[in-house]
Structures are given as structure tokens and as C-alpha cells.
N, C-alpha and C positions, 0 to 999 in steps of 0.2 A: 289286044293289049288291054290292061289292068290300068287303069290309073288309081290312084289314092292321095287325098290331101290332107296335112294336117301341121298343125301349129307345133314349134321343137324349141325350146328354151332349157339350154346346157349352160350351167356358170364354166369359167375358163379352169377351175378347178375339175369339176365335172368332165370336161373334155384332156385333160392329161393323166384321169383313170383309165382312159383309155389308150394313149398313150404307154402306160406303166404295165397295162396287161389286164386289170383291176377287171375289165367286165370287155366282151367281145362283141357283144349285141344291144341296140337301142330298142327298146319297142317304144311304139306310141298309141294313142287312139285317132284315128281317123275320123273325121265329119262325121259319118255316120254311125260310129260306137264303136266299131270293130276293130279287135289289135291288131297290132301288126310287126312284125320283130324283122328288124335286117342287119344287118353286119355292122358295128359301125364305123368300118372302115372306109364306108360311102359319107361320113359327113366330113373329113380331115379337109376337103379344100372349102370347107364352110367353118373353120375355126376359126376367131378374129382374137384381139386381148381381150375381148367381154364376153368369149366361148362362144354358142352357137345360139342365135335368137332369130327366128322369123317363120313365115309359112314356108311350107313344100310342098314340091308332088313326086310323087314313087308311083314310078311307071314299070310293070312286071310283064310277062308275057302272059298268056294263058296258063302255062303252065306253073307260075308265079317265081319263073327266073328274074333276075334282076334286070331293067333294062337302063334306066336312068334316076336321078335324084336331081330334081334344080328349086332352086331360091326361086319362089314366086315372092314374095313381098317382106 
């Protein structure tokens, strides 16, 4: 397993383009520089009225399927 961590700051606007269809995928940088683009239909249970703001980790498999996404802080 893959893990990856990085900082996601979405305004509540931002997260209901994705809702509308506007854009499919988040990328972000991870700790150590590297992008990384996932669906982002993995942050909808992280939407709040101030959209999405805090650290994460993106857990992939080897072969960099999806495994999990959680709120670390």
C-alpha cells in the first residue's frame, strides 16, 4: 500500500462545481512535491458549509487503485 499526505482547502463554491459536473477530478501536491489527481468523488463526505479544509491521506494500492481517503487533521 501507497500512502500519500497532503493539505486540501476547497471554498463551498469550489466543492458544488463539482457537484454541477464543472471538473471530475481534484489534484493536489503531496509532502513531497509529487501530484496526484483522484476522483473527486472521494471528498463529498468531507464537504462542510466552508467546503473542504484540512490535512489528508490517500491510501492507493501498488498498483495505485484507490483504497481510502481520511481527515487526519
Amino acid at each position: 500500500m501507497v500512502e500519500y499526505y497532503f493539505y486540501l482547502s476547497l471554498t463551498y463554491d469550489e466543492c458544488m462545481a463539482y457537484y454541477k459536473g464543472d471538473f471530475e477530478f481534484i489534484q493536489v501536491t503531496e509532502d513531497s512535491g509529487k501530484r496526484i489527481r483522484f476522483p473527486a468523488a472521494h471528498i463529498r463526505r468531507f464537504v462542510s458549509s466552508i467546503g473542504v479544509r484540512g490535512r489528508f491521506k490517500l491510501s492507493l494500492t501498488s498498483q495505485n487503485s484507490f483504497v481510502s481517503l481520511e481527515k487526519i487533521a
